[in-house]
C-alpha positions in Angstrom: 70.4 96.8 115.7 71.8 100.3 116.4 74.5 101.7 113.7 78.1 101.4 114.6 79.7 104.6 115.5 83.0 105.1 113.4 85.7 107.9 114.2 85.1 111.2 112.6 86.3 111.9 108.9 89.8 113.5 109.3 91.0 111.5 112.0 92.2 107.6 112.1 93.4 105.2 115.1 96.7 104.5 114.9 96.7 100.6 114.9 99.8 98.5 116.8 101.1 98.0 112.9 101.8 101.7 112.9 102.4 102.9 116.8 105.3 101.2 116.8 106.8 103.3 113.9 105.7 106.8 115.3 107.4 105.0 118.9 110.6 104.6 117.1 109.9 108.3 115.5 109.8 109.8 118.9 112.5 108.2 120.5 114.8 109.2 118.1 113.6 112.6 118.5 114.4 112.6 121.9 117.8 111.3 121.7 118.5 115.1 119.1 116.6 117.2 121.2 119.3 115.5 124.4 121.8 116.0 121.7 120.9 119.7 120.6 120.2 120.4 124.6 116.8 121.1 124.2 114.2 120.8 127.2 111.3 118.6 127.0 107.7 119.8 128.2 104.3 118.7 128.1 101.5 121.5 127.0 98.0 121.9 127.2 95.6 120.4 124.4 93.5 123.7 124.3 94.0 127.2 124.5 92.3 130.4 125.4 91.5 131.2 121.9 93.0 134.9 122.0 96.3 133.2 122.3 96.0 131.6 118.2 94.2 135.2 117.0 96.8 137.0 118.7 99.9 135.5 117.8 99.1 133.3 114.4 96.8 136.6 113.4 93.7 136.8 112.8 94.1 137.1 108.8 95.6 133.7 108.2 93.7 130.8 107.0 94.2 128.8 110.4 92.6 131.5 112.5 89.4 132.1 109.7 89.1 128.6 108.8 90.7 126.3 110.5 90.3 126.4 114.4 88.3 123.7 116.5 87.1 126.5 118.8 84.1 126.1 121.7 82.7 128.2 124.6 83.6 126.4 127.8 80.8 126.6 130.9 82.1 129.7 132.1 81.4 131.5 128.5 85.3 131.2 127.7 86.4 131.3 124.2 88.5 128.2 123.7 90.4 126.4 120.8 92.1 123.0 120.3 95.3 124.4 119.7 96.5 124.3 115.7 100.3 124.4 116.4 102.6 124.6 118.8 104.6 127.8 118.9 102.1 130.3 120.4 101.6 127.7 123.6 105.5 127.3 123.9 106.0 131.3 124.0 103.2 131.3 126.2 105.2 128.8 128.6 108.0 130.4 128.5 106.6 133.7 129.5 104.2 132.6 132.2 107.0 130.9 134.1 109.4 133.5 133.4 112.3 131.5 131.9 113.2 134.5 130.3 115.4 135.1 133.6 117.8 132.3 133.1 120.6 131.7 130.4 119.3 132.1 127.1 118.6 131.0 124.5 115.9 128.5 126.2 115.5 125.4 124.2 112.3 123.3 124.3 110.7 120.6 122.4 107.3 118.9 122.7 104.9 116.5 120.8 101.8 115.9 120.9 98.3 116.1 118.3 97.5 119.4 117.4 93.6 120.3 115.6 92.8 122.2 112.5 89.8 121.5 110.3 91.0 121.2 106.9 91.1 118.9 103.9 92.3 115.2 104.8 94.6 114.6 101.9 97.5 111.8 102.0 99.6 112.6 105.1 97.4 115.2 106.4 94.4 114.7 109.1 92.1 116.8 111.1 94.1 115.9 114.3 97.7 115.4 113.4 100.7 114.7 115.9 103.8 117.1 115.4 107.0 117.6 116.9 108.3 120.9 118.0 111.4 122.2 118.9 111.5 126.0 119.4 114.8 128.1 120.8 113.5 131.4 122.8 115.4 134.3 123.9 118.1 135.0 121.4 118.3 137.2 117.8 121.8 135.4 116.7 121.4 134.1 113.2 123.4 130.9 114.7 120.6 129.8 116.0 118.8 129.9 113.3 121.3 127.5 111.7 121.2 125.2 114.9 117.4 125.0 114.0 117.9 123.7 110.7 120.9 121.6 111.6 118.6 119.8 114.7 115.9 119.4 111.8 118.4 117.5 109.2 120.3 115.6 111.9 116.9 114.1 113.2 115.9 113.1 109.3 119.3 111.9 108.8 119.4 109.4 112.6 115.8 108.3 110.9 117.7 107.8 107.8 115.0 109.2 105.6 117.2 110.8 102.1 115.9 112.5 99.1 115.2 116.1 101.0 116.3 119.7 100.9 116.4 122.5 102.7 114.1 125.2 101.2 115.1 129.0 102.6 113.6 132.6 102.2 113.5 136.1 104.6 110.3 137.0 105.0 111.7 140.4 106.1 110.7 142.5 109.6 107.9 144.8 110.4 110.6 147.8 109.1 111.0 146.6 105.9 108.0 144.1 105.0 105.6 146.8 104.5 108.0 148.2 101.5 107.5 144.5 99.8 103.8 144.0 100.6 103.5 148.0 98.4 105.8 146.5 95.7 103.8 143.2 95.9 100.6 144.5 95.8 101.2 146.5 92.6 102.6 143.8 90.5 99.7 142.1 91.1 96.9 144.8 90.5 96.8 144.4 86.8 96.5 140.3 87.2 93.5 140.6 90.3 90.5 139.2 88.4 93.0 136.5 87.1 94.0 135.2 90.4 92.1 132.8 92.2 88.8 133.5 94.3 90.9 132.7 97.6 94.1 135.1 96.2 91.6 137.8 95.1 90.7 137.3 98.9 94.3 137.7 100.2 95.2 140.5 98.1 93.9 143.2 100.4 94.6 141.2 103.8 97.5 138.9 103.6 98.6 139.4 99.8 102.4 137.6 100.9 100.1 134.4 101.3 99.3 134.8 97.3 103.0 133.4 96.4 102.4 129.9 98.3 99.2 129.7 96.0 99.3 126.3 94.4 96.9 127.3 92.0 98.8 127.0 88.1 97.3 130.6 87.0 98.2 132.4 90.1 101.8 130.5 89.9 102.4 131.9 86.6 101.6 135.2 87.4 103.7 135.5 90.4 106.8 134.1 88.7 107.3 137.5 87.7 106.7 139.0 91.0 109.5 140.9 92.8 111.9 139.2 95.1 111.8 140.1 98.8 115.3 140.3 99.0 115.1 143.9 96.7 113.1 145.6 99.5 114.9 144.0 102.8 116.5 146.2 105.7 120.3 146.1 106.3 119.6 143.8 109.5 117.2 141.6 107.7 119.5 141.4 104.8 122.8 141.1 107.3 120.7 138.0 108.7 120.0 136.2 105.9 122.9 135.8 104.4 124.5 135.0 108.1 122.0 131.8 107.8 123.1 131.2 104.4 126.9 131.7 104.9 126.4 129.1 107.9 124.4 126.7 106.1 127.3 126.7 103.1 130.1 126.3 105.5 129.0 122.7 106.9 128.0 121.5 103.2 124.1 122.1 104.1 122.2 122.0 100.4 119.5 124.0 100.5 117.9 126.6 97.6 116.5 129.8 98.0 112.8 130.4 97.3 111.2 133.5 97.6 107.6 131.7 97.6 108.2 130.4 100.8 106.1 132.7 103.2 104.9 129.7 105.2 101.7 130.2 106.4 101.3 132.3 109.9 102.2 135.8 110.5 103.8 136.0 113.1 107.3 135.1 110.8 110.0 137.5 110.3 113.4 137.2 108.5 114.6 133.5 108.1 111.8 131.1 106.8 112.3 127.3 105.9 110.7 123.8 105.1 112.8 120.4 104.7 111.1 118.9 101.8 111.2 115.7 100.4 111.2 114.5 97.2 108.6 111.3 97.7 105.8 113.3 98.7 104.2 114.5 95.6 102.9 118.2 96.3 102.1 118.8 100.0 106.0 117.8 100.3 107.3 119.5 103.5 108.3 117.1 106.0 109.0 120.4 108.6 108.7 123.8 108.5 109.5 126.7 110.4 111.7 130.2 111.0 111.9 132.9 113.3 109.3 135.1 115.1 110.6 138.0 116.8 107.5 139.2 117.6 105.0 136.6 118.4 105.7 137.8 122.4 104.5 141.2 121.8 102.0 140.0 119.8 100.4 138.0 122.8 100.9 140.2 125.5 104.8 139.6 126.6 107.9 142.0 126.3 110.7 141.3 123.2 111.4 138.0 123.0 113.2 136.4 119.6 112.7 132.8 118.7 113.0 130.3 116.4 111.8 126.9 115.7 110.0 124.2 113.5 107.3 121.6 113.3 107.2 118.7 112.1 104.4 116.2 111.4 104.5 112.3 112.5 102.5 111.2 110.0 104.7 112.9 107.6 107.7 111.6 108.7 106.3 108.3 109.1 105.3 108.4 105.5 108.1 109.4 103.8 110.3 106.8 105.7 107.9 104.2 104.8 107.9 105.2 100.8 112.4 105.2 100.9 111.8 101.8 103.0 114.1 103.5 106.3 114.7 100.8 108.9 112.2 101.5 111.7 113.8 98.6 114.2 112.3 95.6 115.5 108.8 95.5 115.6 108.0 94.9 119.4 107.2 90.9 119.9 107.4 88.5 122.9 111.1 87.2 123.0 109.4 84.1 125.0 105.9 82.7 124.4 105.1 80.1 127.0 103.5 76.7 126.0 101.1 74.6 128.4 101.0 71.3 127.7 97.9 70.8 129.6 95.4 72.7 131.7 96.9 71.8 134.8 100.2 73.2 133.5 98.6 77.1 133.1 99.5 78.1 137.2 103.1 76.6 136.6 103.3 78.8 133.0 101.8 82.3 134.9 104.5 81.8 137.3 107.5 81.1 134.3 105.7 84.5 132.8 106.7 86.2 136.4 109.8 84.8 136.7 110.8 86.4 133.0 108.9 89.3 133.3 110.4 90.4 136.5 114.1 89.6 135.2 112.8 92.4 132.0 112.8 89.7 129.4 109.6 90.3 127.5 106.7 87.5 127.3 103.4 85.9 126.6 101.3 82.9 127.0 98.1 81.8 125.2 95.1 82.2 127.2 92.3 80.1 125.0 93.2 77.0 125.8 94.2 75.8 122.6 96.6 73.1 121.4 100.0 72.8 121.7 101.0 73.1 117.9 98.3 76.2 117.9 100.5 77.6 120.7 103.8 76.5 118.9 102.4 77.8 115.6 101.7 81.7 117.8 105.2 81.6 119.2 106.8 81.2 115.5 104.4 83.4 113.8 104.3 86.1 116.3 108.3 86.5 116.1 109.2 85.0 119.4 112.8 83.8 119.5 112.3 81.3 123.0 109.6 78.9 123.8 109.5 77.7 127.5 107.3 74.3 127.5 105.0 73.4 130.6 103.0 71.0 131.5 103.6 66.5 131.4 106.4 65.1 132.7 108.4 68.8 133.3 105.8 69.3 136.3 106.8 66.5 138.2 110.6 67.3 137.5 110.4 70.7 138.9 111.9 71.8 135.2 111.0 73.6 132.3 111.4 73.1 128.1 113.1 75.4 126.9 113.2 75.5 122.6 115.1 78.0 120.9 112.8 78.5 117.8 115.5 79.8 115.6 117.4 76.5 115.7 114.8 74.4 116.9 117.3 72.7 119.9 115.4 72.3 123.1 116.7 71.0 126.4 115.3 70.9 130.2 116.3 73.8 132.7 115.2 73.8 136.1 112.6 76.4 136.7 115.3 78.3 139.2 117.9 78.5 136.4 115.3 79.0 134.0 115.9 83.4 133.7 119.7 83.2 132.7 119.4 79.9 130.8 116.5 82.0 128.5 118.6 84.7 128.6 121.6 83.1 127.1 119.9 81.8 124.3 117.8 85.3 124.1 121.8 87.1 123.7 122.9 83.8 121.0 119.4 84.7 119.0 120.3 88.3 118.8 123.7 87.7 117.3 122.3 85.6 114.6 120.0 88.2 113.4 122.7 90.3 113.4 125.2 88.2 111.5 
């Protein structure tokens, strides 16, 4: 007998237990992104690969490491994309919304690919949200950002988190920090880390989000960004900050947070929650004035943040946040008999078409089986068929939370179920 194949490690099915949840995740994420005005659309699952080296860069751990890239038939380069961002600058340039009102706000989901570590809350093909504003450098958008990031944790009513902020500076003034960066660190090289020592020369910013407990001691001494920043940059930040203190936002200031792709510049942020242990960002993002030069485009500002469902799921699931009703039949049809089953596909029509939800058992079993499925699968109706209600021309219909019954012609049978469905609804509310 031949082996059973089994997904890939790094990636899982998400079972009916759990689709529900990221169901409820998404809708509530569409209701903010109406709410903040933002602009659904639906991006391709793979990239030409230039697109990630270009605008991530090619020095960051997702481009070296990470990437799920292939040559197509034609001797392409292409990569399952790792994020979001680069494809929705990419859209917005190649149908040139930059000729409308501005800022343009747009939001997608959908599973993005990076070869990494599986760790708790954190697969090989994860699904994120994304909601990125394009074509304006006003530090109030920044704020709306974060704002559309808390209000969509709060509507999920997910607690414990904070805002975590930094400037990660511009092209004018980051080189000034990397030189002041750099030699702080010199004397402490052979202590750091294999994969610091590694960054020093190439990405040395990355060595302060170094989890590593040697390399976090040594750069708790390090200079602050905020000693080296430009007048705008500086003019920016504290814009961001003055905004996020006027509406009672809490959020600290941490000048480790580089996040992890170049194409950043001034604000930077995660939401982080307390119930997460170490890899605790729920979302992350910040602005990227640059990333449209970067891939081939004229200047275009931005900002924006991601946000992983599995994350979010997880964290909601470890404060116990109400997800809603788990989708169930509100009916579950019983047969009697066997003669009864073309009667009960026709009461299933009849409900279905009237957009009350049903089901019906379709392995013959017995009637208390079929009862026993109705109770335990969280139906709140069961329409009897089958005996005596044949030959009436009527229908059983028991309300299972109270477990009264009475007869209803099969023509009256919609609004009587109906009635009973609206009694059954205030009950679990009360």
């Amino acid at each position: 007998m031949a082996e059973s194949i089994k997904a890939p490690r790094g990636v899982r099915d998400i079972l009916p237990d759990d689709s529900w949840k990221w169901g409820h995740t998404l809708n509530m994420s569409r209701k903010i992104a109406d709410l903040f005005s933002y602009k659904e659309v639906h991006l391709p699952i793979f990239e030409h690969t230039e697109l990630f080296a270009r605008g991530i860069g090619d020095t960051t751990d997702v481009v070296e490491k990470e990437m799920y890239t292939f040559e197509d038939k034609g001797g392409r380069s292409i990569t399952l994309r790792p994020e979001l961002t680069a494809s929705m600058v990419r859209c917005y340039l190649e149908h040139s919304m930059n000729g409308g009102a501005q800022p343009v706000k747009l939001w997608g989901s959908g599973p993005m690919f990076r070869y990494e570590r599986p760790q708790k809350g954190r697969y090989r093909q994860f699904w994120q949200l994304d909601f990125e504003a394009l074509g304006s450098d006003s530090p109030l958008v920044d704020l709306e950002v974060i704002m559309t990031a808390i209000e969509l944790f709060r509507n999920l009513g997910m607690s414990n988190l904070e805002v975590v902020i930094n400037s990660v500076g511009c092209p004018e003034c980051r080189p000034a920090y990397r030189k002041a960066l750099m030699d702080y660190l010199r004397p402490y090289l052979d202590e750091l880390c294999g994969t610091c020592q590694n960054r020093f020369d190439r990405n040395p910013l990355r060595i302060l989000d170094c989890k590593n407990d040697r390399c976090k001691e040594i750069t708790d001494g390090a200079p602050a960004i905020f000693e080296t920043l430009c007048d705008e940059c500086s003019e920016h930040f504290k814009a961001v900050t003055s905004g996020l203190d006027s509406l009672g936002i809490v959020y600290h200031i941490d000048k480790r947070l580089v996040r992890g792709l170049d194409y950043y510049t001034k604000t930077a942020f995660e939401v982080q929650s307390g119930d997460l242990g170490a890899q605790n960002a729920v979302c992350g993002g910040g602005r990227y004035d640059n990333l449209s030069e970067a891939i081939g485009g004229p200047h275009v500002p931005g900002v924006g943040f991601a946000a992983g469902l599995d994350r979010i799921v997880l964290t909601m699931e470890q404060q116990g946040c109400d997800f809603g009703r788990e989708p169930t039949p509100d009916v579950f049809v019983v047969c009697a008999d066997e003669i009864a089953r073309s009667l009960a596909v026709d009461v299933l029509y009849r409900l279905r078409r009237e957009g009350i939800s049903a089901d019906m058992d379709y392995l013959g079993r017995s009637m208390k089986a079929q009862m026993k499925s109705a109770v335990n699968g969280g139906s709140s109706v069961a329409c009897i068929v089958g005996g005596d209600e044949l030959d009436k021309g009527v229908v059983t219909v028991k309300d299972l939370s109270r477990s009264e019954q009475s007869q209803v012609e099969l023509e009256s049978l919609t609004s009587s179920v109906s009635r009973l469905l609206d009694q059954s609804t205030l009950i679990k509310r009360g």
